[in-house]
N, C-alpha and C positions, 0 to 999 in steps of 0.2 A: 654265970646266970645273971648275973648281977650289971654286967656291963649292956646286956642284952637293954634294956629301956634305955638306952641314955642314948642308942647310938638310934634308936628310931625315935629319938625325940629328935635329935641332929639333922638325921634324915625328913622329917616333916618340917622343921624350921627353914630348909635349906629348899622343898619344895614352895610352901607360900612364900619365901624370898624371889625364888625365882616367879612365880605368879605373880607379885606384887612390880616385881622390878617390869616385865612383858607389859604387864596392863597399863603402868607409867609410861613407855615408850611410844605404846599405841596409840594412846590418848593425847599424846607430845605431838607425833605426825598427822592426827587427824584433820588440823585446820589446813594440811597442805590439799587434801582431796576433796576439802568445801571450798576452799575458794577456786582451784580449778574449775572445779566443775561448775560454780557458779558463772563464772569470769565467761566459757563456753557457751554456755544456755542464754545466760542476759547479755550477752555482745552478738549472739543470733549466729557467730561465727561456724556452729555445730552444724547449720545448712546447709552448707557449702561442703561439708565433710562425704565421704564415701564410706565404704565397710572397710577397709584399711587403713583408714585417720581413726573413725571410732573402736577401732583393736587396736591401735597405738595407745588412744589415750586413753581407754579403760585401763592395759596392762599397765601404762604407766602411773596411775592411780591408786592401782591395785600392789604393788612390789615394793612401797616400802614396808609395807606391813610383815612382809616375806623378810625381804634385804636388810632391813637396819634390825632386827633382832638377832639373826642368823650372823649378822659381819659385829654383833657388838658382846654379844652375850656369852657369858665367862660358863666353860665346861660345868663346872660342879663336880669335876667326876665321873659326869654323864655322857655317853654320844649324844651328837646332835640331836639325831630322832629320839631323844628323848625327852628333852627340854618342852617347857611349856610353852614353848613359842607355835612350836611345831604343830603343838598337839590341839593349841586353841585354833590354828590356821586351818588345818585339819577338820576339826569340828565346822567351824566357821563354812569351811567350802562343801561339805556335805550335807550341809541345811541351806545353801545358795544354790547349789546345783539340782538338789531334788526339789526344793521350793521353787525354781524360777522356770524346771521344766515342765511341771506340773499343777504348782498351786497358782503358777500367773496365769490359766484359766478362768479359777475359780474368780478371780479379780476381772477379768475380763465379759463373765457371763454375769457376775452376780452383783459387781460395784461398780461399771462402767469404765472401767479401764483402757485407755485408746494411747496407744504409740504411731505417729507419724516422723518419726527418721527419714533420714535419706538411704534407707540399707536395701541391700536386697538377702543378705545371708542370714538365717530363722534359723531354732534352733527348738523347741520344745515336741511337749507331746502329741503326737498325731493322733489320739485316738480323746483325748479328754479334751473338755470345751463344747459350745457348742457354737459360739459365734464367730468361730473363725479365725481370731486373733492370733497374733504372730510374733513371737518371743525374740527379739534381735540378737543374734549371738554376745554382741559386744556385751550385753546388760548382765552378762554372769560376772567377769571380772570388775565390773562396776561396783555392781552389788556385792561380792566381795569385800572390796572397802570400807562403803555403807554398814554392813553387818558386822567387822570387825570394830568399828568405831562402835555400833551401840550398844553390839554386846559386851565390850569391856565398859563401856559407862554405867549398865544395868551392874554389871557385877563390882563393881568401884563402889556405885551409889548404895545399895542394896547391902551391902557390907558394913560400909560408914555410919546407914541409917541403925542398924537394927543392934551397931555395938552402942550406938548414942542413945538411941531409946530400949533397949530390952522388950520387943513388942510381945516377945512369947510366938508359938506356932502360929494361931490363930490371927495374933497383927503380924506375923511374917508374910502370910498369904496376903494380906491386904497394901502391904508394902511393893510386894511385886507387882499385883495390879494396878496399884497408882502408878509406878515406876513403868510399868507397860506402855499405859496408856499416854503418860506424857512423851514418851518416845513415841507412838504409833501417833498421837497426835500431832506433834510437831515437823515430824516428815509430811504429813501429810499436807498440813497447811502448805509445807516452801512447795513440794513439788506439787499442788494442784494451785498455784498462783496463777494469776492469767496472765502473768509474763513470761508462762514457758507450755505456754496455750498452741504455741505451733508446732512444738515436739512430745507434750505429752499435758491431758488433762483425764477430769473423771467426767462422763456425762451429766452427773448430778451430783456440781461438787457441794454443795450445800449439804446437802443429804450424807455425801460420802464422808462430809467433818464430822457430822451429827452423828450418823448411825453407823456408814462404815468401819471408822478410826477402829472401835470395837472390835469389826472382825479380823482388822490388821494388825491386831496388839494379842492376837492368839499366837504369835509368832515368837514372840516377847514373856507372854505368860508361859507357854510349852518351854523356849528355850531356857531362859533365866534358871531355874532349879536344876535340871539338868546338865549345863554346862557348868555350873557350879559346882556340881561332884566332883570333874578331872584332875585328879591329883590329891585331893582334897583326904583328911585325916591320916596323912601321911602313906598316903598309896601311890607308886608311881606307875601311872596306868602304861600298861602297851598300847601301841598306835591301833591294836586290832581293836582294842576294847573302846576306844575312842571313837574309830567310827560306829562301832555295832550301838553305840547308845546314841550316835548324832544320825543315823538311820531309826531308832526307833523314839525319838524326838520327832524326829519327820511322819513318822506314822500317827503321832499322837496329832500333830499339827494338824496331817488329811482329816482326819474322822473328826476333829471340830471342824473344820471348814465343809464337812460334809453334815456336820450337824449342824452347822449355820443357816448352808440352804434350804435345808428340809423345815428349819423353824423360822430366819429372817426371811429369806429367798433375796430377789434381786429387789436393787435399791431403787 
């Protein structure tokens, strides 16, 4: 009876180890998929591209996030699929792929959201929207990247803050929404620059800095608490249990962006 605590303290140290070690690497490779995809957009060279260069370069943007944990990362003990690698990629792509075949509507009807690629292969929902916009398939494995990188900075920075200061429940919540919003707002500025005005702008980027950032950091607010459960007080979740709460993360996401429109509307 006695040995019983010591070996699930073992066990919980050896899960935030592995957490800690994932969200290091992640964070290590993320300048490789900003300065691509910089380099792309500001050298204009993405013009020229087809729907086969832009699925080359999204996958290749999107795999090391995959590859360099899965080729570096020490068992534990563990099979793969069980590792937090797996489990945050996992999450990560089940709030990219229900968000980007459904909630890039919502951006499209309500904050002016406009993509002129050179593609012709679309990939979202046919029945949500009303404007007619058109989701490029390449932008899942994009985005992919993107949401890996921010969601391990939220849970990096959000961590770091809240052991430095002790904010209590109350400044925790407030912690995440600063934390949101400085993510939600800084994407927003690079990608609604008017140097990437010929592939992708907001109709009303002024407005959308001002007032949309908000409804794009509902993303941010929803996921942040949530994906910080995975693993966490020494549980090592199954992959089932991982998506069933990055599916109802995503439901939480719809119903504010559906309580956005009914109270913001379009920008």
């Amino acid at each position: 009876m006695s040995t019983s605590p010591n070996k699930n303290q073992i066990s919980a140290q050896y899960l935030e180890a592995d957490k800690r070690w994932t969200e290091g690497l992640i964070l290590a490779q993320s300048p490789f998929w900003v300065i691509a995809v910089a380099f792309v957009m500001l050298s204009g060279i993405i013009h020229s591209w087809n729907d086969v260069d832009y699925m080359l370069f999204s996958i290749t943007v999107a795999l090391p996030s995959i590859l360099l944990p899965a080729l570096l990362s020490k068992s534990g003990g563990r099979p793969w699929y069980r590792r937090y690698w797996v489990k945050l990629n996992l999450w990560v792509s089940t709030i990219v792929f229900t968000g980007t075949y459904f909630i890039s509507h919502y951006f499209f009807d309500l904050m002016g959201m406009r993509y002129m690629f050179n593609n012709k292969v679309n990939f979202s929902s046919a029945v949500a929207g009303r404007t007619g916009g058109e989701v490029p398939l390449f932008l899942y494995p994009l985005t992919h990247a993107y949401f890996m990188s921010y969601f391990t900075f939220l849970l990096v920075a959000e961590r770091k803050i809240v052991r430095r200061l002790q904010p209590g429940r109350i400044g925790r919540v407030f912690v995440v929404l600063a934390l949101s919003y400085v993510v939600a707002l800084g994407e927003t500025f690079f990608m609604a620059s008017p140097l990437l005005s010929d592939a992708f702008l907001y109709e009303k980027r002024d407005r959308m800095m001002k007032v949309g950032t908000f409804g794009y950091m509902i993303f941010f607010v929803t996921g942040l608490p949530m994906l910080g459960r995975v693993d966490s007080h020494g549980e090592d979740w199954p992959l089932s249990r991982v998506v069933t709460e990055a599916l109802a993360t995503f439901t939480c996401i719809m119903l504010l962006f559906e309580l956005w429109a009914k109270i913001i509307g379009p920008l």
